[in-house]
N, C-alpha and C positions, 0 to 999 in steps of 0.2 A: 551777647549773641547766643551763648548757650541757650537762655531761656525764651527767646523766639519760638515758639509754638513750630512751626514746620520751616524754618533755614534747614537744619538737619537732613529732615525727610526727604528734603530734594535735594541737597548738595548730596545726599547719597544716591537718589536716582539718578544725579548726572554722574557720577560718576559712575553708575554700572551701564551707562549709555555711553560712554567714552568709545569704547569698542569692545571687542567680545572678551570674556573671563572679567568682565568688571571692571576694563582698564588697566588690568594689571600691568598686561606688556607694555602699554604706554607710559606709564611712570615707571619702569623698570629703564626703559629708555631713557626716558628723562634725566636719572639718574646721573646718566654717560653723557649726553648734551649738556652742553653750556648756553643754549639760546635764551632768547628770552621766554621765548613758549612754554618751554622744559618750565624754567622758574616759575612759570604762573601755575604751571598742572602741579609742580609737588607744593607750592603755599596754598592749593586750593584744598589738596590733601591733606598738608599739615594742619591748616584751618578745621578741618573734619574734623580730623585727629584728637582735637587741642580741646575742641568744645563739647565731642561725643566724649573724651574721656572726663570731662567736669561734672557732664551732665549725667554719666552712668556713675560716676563713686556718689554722688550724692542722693541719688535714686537709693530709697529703702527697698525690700524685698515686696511689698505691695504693690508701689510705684512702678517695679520694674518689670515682674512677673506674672501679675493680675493687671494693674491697671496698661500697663505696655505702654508708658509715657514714651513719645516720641518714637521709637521704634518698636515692631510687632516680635513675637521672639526669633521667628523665623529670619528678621531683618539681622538681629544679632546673632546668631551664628552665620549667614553669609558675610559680616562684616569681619567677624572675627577669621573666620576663615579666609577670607580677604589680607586679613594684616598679615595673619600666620604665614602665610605663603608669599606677600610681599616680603616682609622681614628675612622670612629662611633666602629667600635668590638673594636679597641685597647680601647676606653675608656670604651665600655659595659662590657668587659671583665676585666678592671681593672689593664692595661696593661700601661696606662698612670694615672699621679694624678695632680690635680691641687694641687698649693700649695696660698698661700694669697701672696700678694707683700708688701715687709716692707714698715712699712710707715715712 
């Protein structure tokens, strides 16, 4: 999936069409639902997630910042600003927990 030319580019323009700030609030919901809807918005996310992080560590410095394979640079910093700020609620909000790592 990763290397489908544009899955990417538009599984990320749906999701900044979700609703406004990018969908944020809507997977931030999600989070707290248990419907079935909830689970398909955060696996459509994770899906994002899963394939834009295969497709960026593999990306060289050329790839990613001349050639702008599959996203423009602009697309990445709103993505990333995107996670940053999903990430930061789920924990402010107490939506993730750390746990200790056995020793």
């Amino acid at each position: 999936l990763t290397y489908l030319d544009d899955l990417l580019p538009k599984l990320w323009a749906f999701i900044c069409e979700l609703r406004p700030h990018r969908g944020l609030k809507l997977f931030l919901e999600c989070l707290n639902n248990e419907t079935e809807e909830s689970k398909q918005h955060l696996s459509m996310l994770m899906l994002f997630c899963d394939c834009s992080w295969h497709l960026i560590t593999i990306l060289d410095d050329i790839e990613g910042y001349e050639e702008q394979i599959s996203f423009k640079l602009e697309e990445l910093v709103t993505i990333s600003s995107f996670l940053n700020s999903f990430v930061f609620k789920m924990i402010w909000d107490g939506n993730i927990y750390f746990t200790e790592t056995p020793k």
